[in-house]
N, C-alpha and C positions, 0 to 999 in steps of 0.2 A: 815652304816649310814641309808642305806634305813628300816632297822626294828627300829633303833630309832624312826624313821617317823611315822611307822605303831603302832606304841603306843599311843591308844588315853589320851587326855590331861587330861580328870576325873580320869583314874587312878596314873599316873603320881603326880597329885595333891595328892589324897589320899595317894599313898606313903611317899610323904614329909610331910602329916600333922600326918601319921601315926608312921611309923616307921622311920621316920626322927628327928621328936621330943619326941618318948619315949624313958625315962620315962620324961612328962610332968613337971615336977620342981624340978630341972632345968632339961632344953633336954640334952641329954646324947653328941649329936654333940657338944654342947654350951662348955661341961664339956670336954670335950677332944681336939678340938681348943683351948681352953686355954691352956690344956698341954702341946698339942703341940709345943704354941708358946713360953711358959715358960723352954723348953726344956725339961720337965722331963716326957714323952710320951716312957715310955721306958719297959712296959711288954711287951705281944705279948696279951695277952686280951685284953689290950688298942688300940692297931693298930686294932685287928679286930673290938673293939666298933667305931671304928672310920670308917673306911671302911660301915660297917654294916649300921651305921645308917647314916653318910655322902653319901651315892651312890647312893637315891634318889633323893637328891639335886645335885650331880654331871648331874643323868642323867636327871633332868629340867635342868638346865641350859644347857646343850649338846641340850637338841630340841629345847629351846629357840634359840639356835644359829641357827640351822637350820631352820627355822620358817623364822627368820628374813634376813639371807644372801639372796641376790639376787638368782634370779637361773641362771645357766649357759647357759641352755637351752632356756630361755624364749625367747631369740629374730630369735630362730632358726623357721625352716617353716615345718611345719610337710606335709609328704606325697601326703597329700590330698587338701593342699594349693598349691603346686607346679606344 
C-alpha cells in the first residue's frame, strides 16, 4: 500500500484519462462493463480489455481510499515528543 502512496496523483489522473478511456467513443471500459454485466464477457481479449483499461481506475480509487482513511498512527507520539 505504501507505493500506492508513493504515486503522485498527476499521473494517476492521466492514466484514467488516458488509457482508461481509450479508445474515446465509446471508452473501451464503458464497452466491457456493459458486457460484463450483460453476461456475455466471455473471450479472454475481453477480460484482458477490461483489466487493461479498468486498472487505472481500480488504482484511483485504491488511493482515493487511502487518502481518505484516517491514519492509524496519527494519535501516536513520535520519539522526539516523548
Amino acid at each position: 500500500m505504501k507505493r500506492i502512496e508513493t504515486i503522485p496523483w498527476n499521473v494517476v489522473i492521466i492514466l484514467c484519462l488516458t488509457l482508461g478511456l481509450a479508445p474515446f467513443a465509446p471508452p473501451h471500459v464503458y464497452e466491457k462493463l456493459q458486457m460484463l454485466f450483460n453476461g456475455e464477457l466471455k473471450r479472454t481479449i475481453d477480460w484482458f480489455d477490461l483489466i487493461l483499461h479498468g486498472s487505472p481506475w481500480v488504482l484511483l480509487l485504491v488511493k482515493m481510499v487511502l487518502h481518505l482513511r484516517p491514519r492509524a498512527d496519527s494519535g501516536k507520539k513520535t520519539n522526539l515528543e516523548q
